[in-house]
C-alpha positions in Angstrom: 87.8 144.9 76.2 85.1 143.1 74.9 85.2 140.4 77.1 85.3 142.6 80.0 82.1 144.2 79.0 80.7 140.5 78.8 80.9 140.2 82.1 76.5 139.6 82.7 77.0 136.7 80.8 79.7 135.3 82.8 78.5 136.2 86.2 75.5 134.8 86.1 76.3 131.5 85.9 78.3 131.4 88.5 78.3 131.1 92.1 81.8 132.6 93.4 82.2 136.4 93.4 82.3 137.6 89.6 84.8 140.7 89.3 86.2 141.2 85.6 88.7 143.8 86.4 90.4 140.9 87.9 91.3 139.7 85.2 94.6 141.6 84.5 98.0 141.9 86.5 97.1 139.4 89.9 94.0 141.0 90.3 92.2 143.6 92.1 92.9 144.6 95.7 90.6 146.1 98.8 93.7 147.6 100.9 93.6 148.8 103.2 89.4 148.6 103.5 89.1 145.0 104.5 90.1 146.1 108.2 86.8 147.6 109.8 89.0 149.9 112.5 89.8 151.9 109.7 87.2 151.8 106.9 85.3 153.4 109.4 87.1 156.8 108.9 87.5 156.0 105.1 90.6 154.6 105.3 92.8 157.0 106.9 95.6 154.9 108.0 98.8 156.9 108.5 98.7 158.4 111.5 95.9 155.9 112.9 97.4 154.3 116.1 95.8 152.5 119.2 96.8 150.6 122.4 94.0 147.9 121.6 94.4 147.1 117.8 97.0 146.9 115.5 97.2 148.7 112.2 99.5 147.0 109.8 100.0 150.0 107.3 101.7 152.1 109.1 104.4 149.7 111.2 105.5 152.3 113.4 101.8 152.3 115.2 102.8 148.7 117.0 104.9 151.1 119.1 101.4 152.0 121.0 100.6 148.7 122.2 100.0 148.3 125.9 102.5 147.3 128.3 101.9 143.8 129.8 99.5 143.5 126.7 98.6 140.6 124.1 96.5 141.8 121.6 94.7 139.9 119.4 93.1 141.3 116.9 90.3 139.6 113.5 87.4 140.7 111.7 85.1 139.4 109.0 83.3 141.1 106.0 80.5 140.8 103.9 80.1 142.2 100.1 77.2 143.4 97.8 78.6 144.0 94.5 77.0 145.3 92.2 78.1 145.4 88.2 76.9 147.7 86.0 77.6 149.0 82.6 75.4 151.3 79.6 73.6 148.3 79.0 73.3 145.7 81.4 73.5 145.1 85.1 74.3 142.0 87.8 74.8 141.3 91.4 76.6 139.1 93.5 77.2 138.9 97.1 80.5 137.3 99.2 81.6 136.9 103.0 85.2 136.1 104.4 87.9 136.7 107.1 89.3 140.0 106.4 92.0 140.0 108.7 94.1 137.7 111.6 96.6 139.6 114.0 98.7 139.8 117.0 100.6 142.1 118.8 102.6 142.2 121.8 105.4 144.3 123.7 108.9 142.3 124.1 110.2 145.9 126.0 109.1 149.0 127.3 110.4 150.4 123.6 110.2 147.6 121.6 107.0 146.2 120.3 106.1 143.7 117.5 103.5 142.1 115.3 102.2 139.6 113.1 99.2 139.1 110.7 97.5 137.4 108.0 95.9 139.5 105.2 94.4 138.9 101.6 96.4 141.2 99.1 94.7 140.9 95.9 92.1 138.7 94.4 91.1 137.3 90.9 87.7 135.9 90.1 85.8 136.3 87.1 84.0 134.8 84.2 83.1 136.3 81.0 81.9 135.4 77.6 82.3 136.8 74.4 80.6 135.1 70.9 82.3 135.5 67.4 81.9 134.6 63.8 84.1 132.7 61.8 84.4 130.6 58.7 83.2 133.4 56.5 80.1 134.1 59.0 78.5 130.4 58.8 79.8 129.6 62.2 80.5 131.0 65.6 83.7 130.4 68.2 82.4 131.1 71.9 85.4 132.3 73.9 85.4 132.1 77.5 87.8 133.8 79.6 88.1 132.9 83.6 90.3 132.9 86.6 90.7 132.4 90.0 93.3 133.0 93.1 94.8 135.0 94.7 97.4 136.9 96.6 98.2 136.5 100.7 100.5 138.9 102.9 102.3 137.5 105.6 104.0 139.9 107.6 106.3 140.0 110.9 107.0 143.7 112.2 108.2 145.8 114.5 108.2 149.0 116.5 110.3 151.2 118.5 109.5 153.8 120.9 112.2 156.6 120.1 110.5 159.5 122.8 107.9 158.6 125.4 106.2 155.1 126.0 102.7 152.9 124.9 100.3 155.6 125.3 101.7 157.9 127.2 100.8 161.5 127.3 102.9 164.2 125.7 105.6 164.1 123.1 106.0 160.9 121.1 107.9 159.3 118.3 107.7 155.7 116.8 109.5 154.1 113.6 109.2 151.2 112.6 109.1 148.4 110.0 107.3 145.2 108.3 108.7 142.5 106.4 106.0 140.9 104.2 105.8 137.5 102.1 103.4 137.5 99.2 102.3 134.9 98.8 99.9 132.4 96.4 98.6 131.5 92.8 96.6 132.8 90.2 94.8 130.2 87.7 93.6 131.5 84.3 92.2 130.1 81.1 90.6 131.0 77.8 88.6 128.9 76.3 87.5 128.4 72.6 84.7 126.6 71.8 83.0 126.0 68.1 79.4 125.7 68.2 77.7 123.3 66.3 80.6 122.3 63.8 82.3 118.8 63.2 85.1 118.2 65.7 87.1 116.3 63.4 87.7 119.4 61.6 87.2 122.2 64.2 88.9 120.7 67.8 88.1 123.2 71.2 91.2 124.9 72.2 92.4 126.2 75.8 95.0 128.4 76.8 96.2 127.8 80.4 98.2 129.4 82.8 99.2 129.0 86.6 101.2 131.7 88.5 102.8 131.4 91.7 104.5 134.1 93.8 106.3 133.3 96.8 108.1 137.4 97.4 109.4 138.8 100.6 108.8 142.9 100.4 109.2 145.7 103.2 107.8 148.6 104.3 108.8 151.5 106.5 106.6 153.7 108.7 107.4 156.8 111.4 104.8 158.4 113.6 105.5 161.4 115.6 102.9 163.3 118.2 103.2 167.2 119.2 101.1 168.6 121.8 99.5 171.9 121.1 98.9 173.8 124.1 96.5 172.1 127.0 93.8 171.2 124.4 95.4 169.5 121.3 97.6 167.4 119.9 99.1 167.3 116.3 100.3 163.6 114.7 102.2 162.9 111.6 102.2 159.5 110.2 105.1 158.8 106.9 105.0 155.1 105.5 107.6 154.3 102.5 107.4 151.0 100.0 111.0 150.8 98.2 111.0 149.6 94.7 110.8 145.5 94.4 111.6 143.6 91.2 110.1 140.0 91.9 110.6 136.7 90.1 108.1 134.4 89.2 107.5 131.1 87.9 104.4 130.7 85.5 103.4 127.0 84.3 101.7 127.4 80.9 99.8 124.9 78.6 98.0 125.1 75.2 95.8 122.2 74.3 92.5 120.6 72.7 90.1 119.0 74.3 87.1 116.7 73.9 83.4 118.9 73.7 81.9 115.7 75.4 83.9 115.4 78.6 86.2 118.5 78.7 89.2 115.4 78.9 92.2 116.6 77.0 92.8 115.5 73.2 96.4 117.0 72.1 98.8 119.2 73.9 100.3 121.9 71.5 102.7 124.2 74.1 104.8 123.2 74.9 106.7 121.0 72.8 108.2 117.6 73.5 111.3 118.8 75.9 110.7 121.9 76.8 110.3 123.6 80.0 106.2 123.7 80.8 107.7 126.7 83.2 108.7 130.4 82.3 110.2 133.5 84.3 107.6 136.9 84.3 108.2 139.5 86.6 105.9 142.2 89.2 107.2 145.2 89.8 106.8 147.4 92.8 107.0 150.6 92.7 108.5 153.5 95.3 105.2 154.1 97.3 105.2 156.8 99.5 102.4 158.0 102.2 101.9 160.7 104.6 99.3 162.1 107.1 98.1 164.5 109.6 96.1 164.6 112.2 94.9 166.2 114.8 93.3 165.2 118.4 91.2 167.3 121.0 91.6 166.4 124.7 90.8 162.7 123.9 87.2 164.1 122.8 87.4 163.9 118.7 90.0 163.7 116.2 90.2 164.4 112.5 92.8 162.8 110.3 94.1 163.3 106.7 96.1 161.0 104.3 98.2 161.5 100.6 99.5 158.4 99.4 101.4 158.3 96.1 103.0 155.7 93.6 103.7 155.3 89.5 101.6 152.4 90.3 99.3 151.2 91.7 100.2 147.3 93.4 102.0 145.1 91.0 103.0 145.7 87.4 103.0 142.3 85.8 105.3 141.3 82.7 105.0 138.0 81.1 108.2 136.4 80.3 107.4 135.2 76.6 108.0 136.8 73.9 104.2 135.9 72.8 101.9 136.7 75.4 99.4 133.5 75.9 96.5 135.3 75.7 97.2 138.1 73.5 98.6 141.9 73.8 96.7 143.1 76.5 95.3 146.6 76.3 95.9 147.7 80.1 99.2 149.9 80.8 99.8 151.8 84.0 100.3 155.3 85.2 100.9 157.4 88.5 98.6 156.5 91.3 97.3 158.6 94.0 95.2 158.5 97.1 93.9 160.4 99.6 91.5 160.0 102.9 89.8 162.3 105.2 88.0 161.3 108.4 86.9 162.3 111.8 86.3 160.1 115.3 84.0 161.5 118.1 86.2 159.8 120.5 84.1 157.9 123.5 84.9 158.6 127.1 85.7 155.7 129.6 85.1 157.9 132.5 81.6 158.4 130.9 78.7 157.6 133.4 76.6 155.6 130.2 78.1 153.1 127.9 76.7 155.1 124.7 79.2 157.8 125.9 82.1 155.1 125.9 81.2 154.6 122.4 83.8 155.8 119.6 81.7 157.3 116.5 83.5 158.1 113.0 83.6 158.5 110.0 85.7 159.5 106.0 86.0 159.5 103.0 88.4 158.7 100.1 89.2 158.8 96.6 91.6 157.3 94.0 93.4 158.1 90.8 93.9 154.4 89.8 97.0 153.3 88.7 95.2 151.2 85.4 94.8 152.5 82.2 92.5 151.0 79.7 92.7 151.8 75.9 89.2 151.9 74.5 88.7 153.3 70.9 91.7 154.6 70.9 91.3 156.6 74.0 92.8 156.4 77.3 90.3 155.7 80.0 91.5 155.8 84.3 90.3 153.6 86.5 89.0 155.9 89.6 88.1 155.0 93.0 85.7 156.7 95.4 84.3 156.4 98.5 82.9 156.8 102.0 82.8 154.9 105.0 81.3 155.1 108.9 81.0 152.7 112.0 81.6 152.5 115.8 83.8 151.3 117.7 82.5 149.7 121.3 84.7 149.2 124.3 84.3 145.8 125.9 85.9 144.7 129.7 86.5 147.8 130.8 87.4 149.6 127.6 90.5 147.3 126.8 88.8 145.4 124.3 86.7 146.8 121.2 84.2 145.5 118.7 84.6 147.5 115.8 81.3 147.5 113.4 81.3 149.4 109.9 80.1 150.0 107.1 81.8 151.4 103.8 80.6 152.3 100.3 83.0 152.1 97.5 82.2 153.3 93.4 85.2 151.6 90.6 85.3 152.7 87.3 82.3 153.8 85.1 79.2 153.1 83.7 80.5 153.7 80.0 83.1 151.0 80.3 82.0 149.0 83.8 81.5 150.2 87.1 82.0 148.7 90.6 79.9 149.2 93.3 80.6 147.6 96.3 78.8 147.6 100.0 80.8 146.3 103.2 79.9 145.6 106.4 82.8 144.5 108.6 82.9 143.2 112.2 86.4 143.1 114.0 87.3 142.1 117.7 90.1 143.4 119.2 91.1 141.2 122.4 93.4 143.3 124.4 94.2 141.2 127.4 97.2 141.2 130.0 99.1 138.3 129.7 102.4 139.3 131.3 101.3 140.9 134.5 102.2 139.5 138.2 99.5 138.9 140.4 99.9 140.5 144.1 98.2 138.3 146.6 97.5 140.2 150.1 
């Protein structure tokens, strides 16, 4: 804990993004709030379903995609973090793709897509300064890491009642198969200051995972109208249970103060394997939502998502963990989302009043548990998000803009806070259509 706490230190004097709760399992994650279609209603994604965009966590909406329609569908982001604990504060800022994705119809009923997203991410630096030697001296030890996790996924949909976006009575299943994929680098560092070498040699601890997983999800979505006026949606989405293997290289070592070059290797031994088996675990997830829609005018929807944990429980495969017990353990994770659209008209006379407004909220009971002073302390998530979404070329094509507000953790032990702004095109375009010639 204390070098989590040490995290000013560390993060200023860097230049990459500085997030110390990165640091355990393969880091920490922004799903599903690095697409800006839906962190602009707070990340309500269950029942969320459009002929123009594509929303990967719920499979069953690729069952809404246009006939005779490609879509294509990115966005970037940028981040202002701020880190704050009791007693000190820093900031940091960072911009990336948040998404790549494309959709198209291969039959009236069957419709599939593909994507690119970033699952989790580690980055962090931290420092923490110790005595030893009876007091006389001090060891500085440095923790950092760096990675990351990638999804892959290839899905489909089927339309089970009705078609695309037809009016009425509709049904949609469907399902993703995901590959996780990348690697996580993390050391610690010791380092005597101001001692003879001969006698006192810098050590590092070293270790390299890589994850190469296929997973799966499932999702339904079913819509009921209600009279003239409304209609009611329900959106389910399942995660079975996944045990994964993965390979770890690690190395213990000293190394030279003067040019950081490696003096003696002491893990492994002469022989033996430099690679070891750990695991991730993930858990049963389950997710459902509600919604309901008025005449194409506004729409206000509601999600619950459950699972003992949240993401990937990590084990290490050594009997010894490299560096150390940790102090993190997991518990029961929970989520929910709320968030209303004004939707915009294309029959409207002005193009303010083809506009799409929203906005939502959210809240999380993390899934980590840190032990500080021998009390338990949860990891909670809250927050809010709003944006627009703009038709372009008729309607068929949006630009998405948001913005979204997000509060991790606390100030008594370190707390998050994180501002977004996201920008996302959704090219909806008809590829497969005949032209007719008079």
């Amino acid at each position: 804990m204390v070098s989590l706490l040490g995290f000013a230190s560390g993060s200023t004097a860097q230049n990459s993004f500085n997030m110390p709760y990165s640091q355990f399992g393969v880091g920490t994650t922004d799903l599903p709030y690095v697409l800006p279609t839906l962190t602009r209603m707070g990340g309500v994604v269950h029942t969320r379903s459009g002929n123009n965009y594509i929303n990967p966590f719920n499979p069953a909406s690729y069952g809404s995609i246009g006939m005779e329609s490609f879509v294509f569908d990115m966005g970037v982001s940028i981040q202002l973090t701020r880190l704050e604990n009791s007693s000190d504060h820093a900031s940091d800022a960072d911009g990336n793709i948040s998404h790549l994705m494309v959709g198209m119809p291969l039959t009236k009923w069957w419709k599939v897509a593909a994507g690119l997203l970033p699952y989790s991410s580690v980055d962090y630096v931290s420092v923490q300064e110790g005595a030893y030697n009876n007091g006389l001296n001090t060891v500085k030890n440095i923790y950092e890491g760096n990675g990351g996790i990638n999804m892959v996924f290839v899905g489909s949909a089927f339309n089970i009642l009705g078609s695309g976006m037809e009016s009425g009575r509709r049904l949609q299943a469907g399902f993703n198969v995901e590959l996780l994929t990348g690697h996580i680098q993390r050391a610690l560092s010791y380092s005597f200051q101001n001692v003879d070498t001969t006698h006192f040699m810098n050590k590092r601890r070293y270790k390299e995972t890589k994850l190469a997983n296929v997973v799966f999800d499932l999702g339904l979505q079913y819509w009921e109208p209600l009279g003239e006026r409304y209609t009611l949606g329900v959106g389910l989405t399942y995660k079975p249970y996944r045990k994964l293997d993965i390979d770890e290289e690690m190395l213990v070592y000293t190394y030279h103060t003067s040019d950081q070059s490696l003096a003696d290797t002491i893990f492994p031994a002469a022989g033996d394997p430099t690679t070891i088996g750990s695991t991730l675990e993930l858990d049963h997830t389950f997710g459902i939502g509600l919604s309901l829609e008025r005449n194409q005018r506004w729409l206000v929807a509601a999600d619950a998502t459950f699972a003992g944990w949240s993401g990937m429980k990590y084990t290490e495969g050594t009997d010894t963990p490299l560096f150390g017990q940790s102090t993190t353990t997991t518990g029961p994770y929970s989520r929910y989302a709320l968030g209303f659209e004004k939707i915009g008209s294309m029959d409207a006379s002005s193009y303010w009043g083809r506009i799409s407004w929203s906005a939502g909220i959210h809240t999380e009971r993390g899934a980590m548990r840190l032990q500080v002073n021998g009390r338990e302390e949860v990891i909670n998530e809250w927050g809010c998000g709003l944006g627009a979404a703009l038709p372009m070329r008729k309607g068929r094509s949006l630009l998405t803009l948001s913005v979204d507000y997000r509060s991790f953790g606390n100030k008594d032990l370190l707390q998050r806070r994180c501002l977004s702004f996201g920008i996302a095109v959704s090219s909806c375009e008809r590829w497969f259509s005949k032209r007719k010639y008079n």
